[in-house]
N, C-alpha and C positions, 0 to 999 in steps of 0.2 A: 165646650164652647170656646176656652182659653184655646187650646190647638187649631180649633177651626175656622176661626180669627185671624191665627198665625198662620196658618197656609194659605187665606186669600191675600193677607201682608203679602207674602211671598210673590202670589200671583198678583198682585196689585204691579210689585215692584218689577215683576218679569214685562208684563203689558208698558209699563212706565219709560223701564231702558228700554226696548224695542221701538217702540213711538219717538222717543229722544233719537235715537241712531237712527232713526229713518228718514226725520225729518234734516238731521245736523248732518248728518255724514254722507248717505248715499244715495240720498231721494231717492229710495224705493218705497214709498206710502201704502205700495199695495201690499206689503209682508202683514201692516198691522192689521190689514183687512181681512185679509187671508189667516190670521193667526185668529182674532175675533171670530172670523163666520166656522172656525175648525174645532172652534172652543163647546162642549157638551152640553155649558149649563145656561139657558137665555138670560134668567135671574142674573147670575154675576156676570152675565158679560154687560147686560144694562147697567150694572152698577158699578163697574169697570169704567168703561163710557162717557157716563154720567160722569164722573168724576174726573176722569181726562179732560171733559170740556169744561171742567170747571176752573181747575187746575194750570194746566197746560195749555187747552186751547186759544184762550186770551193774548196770549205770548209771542202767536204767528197769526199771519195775516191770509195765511192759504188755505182756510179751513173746504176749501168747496175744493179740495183734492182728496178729503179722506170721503166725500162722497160719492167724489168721480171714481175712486178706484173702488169704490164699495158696487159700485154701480160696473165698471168692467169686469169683476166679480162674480155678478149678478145675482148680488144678495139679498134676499128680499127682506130677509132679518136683520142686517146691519143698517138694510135702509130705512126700516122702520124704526131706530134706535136713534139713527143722526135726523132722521125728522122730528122725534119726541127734544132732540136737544136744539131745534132751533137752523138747523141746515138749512140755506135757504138754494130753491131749487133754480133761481132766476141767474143765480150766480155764473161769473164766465171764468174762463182756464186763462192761462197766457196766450193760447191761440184763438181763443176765441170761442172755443166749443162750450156745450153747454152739458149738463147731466146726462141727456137722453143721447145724446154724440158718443160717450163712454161707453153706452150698451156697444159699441159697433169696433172696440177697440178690438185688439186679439187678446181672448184669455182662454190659454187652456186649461182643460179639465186636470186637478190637480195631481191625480193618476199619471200622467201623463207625463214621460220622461224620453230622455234620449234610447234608451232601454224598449222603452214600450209606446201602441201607440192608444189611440183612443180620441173618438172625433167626437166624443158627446159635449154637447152645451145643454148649458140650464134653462130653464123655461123662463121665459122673458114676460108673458103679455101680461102679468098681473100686474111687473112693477113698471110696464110703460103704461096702462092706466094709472098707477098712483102718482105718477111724476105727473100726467096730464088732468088728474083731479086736482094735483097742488098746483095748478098751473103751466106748467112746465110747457113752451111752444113746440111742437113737434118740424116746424117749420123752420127755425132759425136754423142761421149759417155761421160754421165758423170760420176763420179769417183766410182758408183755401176756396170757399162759395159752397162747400157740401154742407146738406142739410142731412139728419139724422138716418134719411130713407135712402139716399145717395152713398154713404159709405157704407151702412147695410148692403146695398148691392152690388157694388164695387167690390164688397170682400166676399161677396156671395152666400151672405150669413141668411138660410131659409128663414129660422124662425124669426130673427127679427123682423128681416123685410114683411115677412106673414103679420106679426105684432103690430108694427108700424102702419100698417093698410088697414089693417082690420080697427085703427083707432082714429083714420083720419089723414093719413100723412098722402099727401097729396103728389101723385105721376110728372107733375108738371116741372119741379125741383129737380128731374134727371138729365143730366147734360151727358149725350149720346158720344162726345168726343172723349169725355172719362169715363165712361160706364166700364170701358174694360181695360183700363192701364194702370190696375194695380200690382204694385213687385210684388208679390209673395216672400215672406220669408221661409228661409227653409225650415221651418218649423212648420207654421202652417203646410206646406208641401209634404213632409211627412205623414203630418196628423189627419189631414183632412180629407177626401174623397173629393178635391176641390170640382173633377171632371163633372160628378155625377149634381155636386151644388151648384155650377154654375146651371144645367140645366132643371135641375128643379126651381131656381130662381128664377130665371128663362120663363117656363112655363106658367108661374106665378106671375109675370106682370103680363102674360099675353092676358090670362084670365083677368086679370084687370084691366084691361084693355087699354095698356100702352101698347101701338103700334113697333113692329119689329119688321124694317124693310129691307131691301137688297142689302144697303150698306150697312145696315147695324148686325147684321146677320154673320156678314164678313167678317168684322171686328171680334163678333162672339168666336167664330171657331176659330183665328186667329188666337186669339187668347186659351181657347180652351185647348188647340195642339197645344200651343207653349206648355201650360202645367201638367199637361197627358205624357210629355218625357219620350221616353222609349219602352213607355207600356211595361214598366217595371216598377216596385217600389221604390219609392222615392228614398236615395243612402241622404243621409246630412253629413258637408262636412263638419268637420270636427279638430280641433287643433293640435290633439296628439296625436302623430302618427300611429304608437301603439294603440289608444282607443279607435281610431278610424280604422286600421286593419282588423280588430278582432271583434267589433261591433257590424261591420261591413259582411266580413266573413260570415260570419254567425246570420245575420238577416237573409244575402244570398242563400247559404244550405235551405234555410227552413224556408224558400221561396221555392228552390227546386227540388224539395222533399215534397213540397204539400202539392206540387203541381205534378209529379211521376206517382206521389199514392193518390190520390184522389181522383187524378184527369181531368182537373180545371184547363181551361180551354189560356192557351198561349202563342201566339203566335212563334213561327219557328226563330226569326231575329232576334224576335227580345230573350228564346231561351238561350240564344247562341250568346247573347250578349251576358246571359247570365254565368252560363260557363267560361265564359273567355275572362272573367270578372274571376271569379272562383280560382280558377286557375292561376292565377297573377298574385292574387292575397296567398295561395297556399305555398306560393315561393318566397313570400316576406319572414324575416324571422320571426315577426312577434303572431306567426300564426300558426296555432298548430291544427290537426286533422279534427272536423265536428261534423258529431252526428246528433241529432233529436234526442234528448233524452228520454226514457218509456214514459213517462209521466207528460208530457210534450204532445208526445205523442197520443196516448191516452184523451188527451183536451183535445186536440184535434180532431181527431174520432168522434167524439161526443158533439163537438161545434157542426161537423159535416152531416153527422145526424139528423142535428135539428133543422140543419138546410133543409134536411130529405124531406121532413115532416113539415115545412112553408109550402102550399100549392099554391102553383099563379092558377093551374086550374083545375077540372077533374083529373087531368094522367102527371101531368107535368109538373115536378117540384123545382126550385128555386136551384137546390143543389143541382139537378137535374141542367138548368139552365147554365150555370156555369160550367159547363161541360160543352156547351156549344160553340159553336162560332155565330160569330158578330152577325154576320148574316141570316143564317139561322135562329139565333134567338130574335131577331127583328121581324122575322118571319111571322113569331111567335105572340109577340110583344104589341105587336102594331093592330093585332085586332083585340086586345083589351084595353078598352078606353078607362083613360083616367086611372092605371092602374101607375101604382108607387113603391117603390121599395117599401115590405114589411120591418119591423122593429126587429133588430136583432142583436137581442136581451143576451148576455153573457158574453159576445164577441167583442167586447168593447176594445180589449188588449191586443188583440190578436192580428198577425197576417192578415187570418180569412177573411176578418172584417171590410178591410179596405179592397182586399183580392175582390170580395164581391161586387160592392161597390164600385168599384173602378170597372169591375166587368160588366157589369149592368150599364154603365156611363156610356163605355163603347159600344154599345147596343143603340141605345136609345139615339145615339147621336146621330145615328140615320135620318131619322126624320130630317132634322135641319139641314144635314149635309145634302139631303136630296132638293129641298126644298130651295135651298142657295144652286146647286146645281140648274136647275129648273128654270130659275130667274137669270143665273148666269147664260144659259141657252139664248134666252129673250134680248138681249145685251144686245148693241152695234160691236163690240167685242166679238161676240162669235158668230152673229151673222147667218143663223141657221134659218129665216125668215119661216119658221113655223109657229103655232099654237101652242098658246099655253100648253093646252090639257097632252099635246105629244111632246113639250119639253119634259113634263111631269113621268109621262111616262117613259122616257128615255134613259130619266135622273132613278125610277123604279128599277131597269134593269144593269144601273150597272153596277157594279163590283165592290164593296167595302172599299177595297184599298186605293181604286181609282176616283171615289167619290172625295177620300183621304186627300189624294193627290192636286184634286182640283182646289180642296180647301187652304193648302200650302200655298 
């Protein structure tokens, strides 16, 4: 009992300096949170907690940031810890945002490094009802005019946008001149499949039936080229030249590794672009010659597998699908209704992940492109004084890359 005593002391006093340094020295709040929601045992971390607020929290006056970041987090157990102690959900930031604002901040999955990638978020909808059973306004605005459903969609965050509607949050709070002018950082750009969440959030407020018309449509693919790049994965810079070369290096091989063994579909630019890339890091000094290692390789293999065993329908596998082209797979795509990228459990780390994802993005982005084509046809702009239903068909047969062109 005496030792086990003395190692909560311990971990008492490790939670204690960390909290101090968080708050005095670097305002990073969210480590405590993050260090809490990583910790194994609920019991002592309630009673960790517990006692920080007893202790400690009296002493500062910020206490509704150990919330907010428990909440950008998305901890449903820390949140239940700072409500047991008194957190009050009404409380505002220095900007003005409230609790339910924090869900829509950026938090990546803790996995998730310069090294590797991984687009998973946590499940949000339990703890946006518990913030709206404590009261919490889903409605309010912070001191920018966005309301909790507005930067959800802004950053293209599915679940919560999905969380948020499904609890109330009201279509009418979205100002169509910001819906798509948010910077991305190049973290997010890295991490995220941003191509593939803008349209699944897209598709989510049509189903809610917010209107989507000629000019909001523009604005979306406007936005959605800008983070689509040159249809490569996204490098981050980085501030050491040595790490930016052999980080760089290293992601291009295993990009045109996985697209010569497997035959994921690439256009020919962006692989030129990927060689031409390659070739310039391997004349840097801090790079030497990389190949896949068999175990790399191996996981790859197995990842590609399980593609094969995803069917979008009786013949056609997912795997299958990346291997096509943009046109091609829309071919395919456009007669199953409501169909969604399947969950792809084990890829969280990896290339393929995003490879798919982004592949599937430029697929799917036909629809709209055509659909803005179509209405762009009907325009005094271009003057073609025809019908709908044969601009529709016009924007059907032309070209991925010229539908592309139009959207520039």
């Amino acid at each position: 009992m005496i030792a086990e005593n003395s190692f909560n002391d311990r971990r008492f006093e490790e939670a204690e300096y960390r909290l101090l340094c968080i708050i005095n020295l670097d305002n990073r709040r969210y480590e405590f949170c993050q260090y809490m929601n990583s910790a194994e045992d609920p019991d002592f971390n309630n009673m960790i907690l517990s006692k920080l607020m007893e202790e400690l929290f009296p002493k500062f006056e910020d206490r509704i940031y150990f919330l907010m970041f428990a909440l950008e987090y998305n901890s449903f157990n820390i949140l239940e810890l700072l409500q047991t102690n008194n957190i009050n959900v009404h409380e505002l930031d220095h900007e003005r945002s409230t609790p339910v604002h924090a869900l829509a901040w950026l938090c990546l999955c803790e996995c998730g490094s310069t090294f590797s990638f991984c687009d998973y978020r946590k499940p949000v909808d339990d703890i946006v009802k518990m913030l709206i059973i404590k009261g919490a306004n889903v409605e309010a605005r912070n001191e920018d005019g966005d309301t909790p459903l507005s930067l959800a969609v802004r950053r293209f965050d599915f679940e919560l946008t999905k969380a948020l509607l499904d609890n109330g949050a009201s279509l009418d709070s979205l100002n169509e001149d910001k819906l798509f002018s948010w910077n991305f950082t190049q973290l997010e750009l890295k991490n995220y499949p941003l191509t593939l969440n803008i349209i699944k959030v897209m598709q989510l407020l049509i189903s809610s039936e917010y209107i989507i018309n000629f000019h909001t449509r523009k604005k979306m693919l406007k936005c959605w080229l800008k983070v689509r790049g040159n249809d490569t994965i996204f490098i981050p810079r980085i501030p050491s030249e040595y790490q930016l070369s052999y980080l760089a290096y290293d992601a291009i091989v295993g990009q045109i590794w996985i697209h010569e063994r497997f035959g994921f579909y690439i256009k020919q630019e962006a692989l030129d672009c990927l060689q031409k890339q390659k070739l310039l890091l391997e004349k840097s000094r801090y790079v030497t010659t990389y190949e896949p290692l068999p175990k790399t390789i191996e996981r790859w293999d197995r990842q590609v597998a399980n593609l094969n065993e995803i069917k979008l329908n009786g013949n056609i596998s997912l795997y299958e699908l990346c291997q096509m082209s943009y046109d091609r797979g829309y071919s395919i795509l456009k007669n199953m209704k409501n169909w969604r990228v399947p969950s792809l459990d084990g890829l969280e780390h990896s290339y393929i992940n995003l490879m798919v994802k982004r592949h599937v993005a430029n697929i799917l982005i036909r629809l709209h492109l055509e659909l803005f084509a179509a209405d762009l046809f009907m325009t005094e702009y271009c003057k073609l004084n025809l019908p709908y239903t044969v601009c529709r068909i016009i924007a059907e047969k032309m070209s991925h890359e010229d539908l592309i062109r139009l959207g520039e």
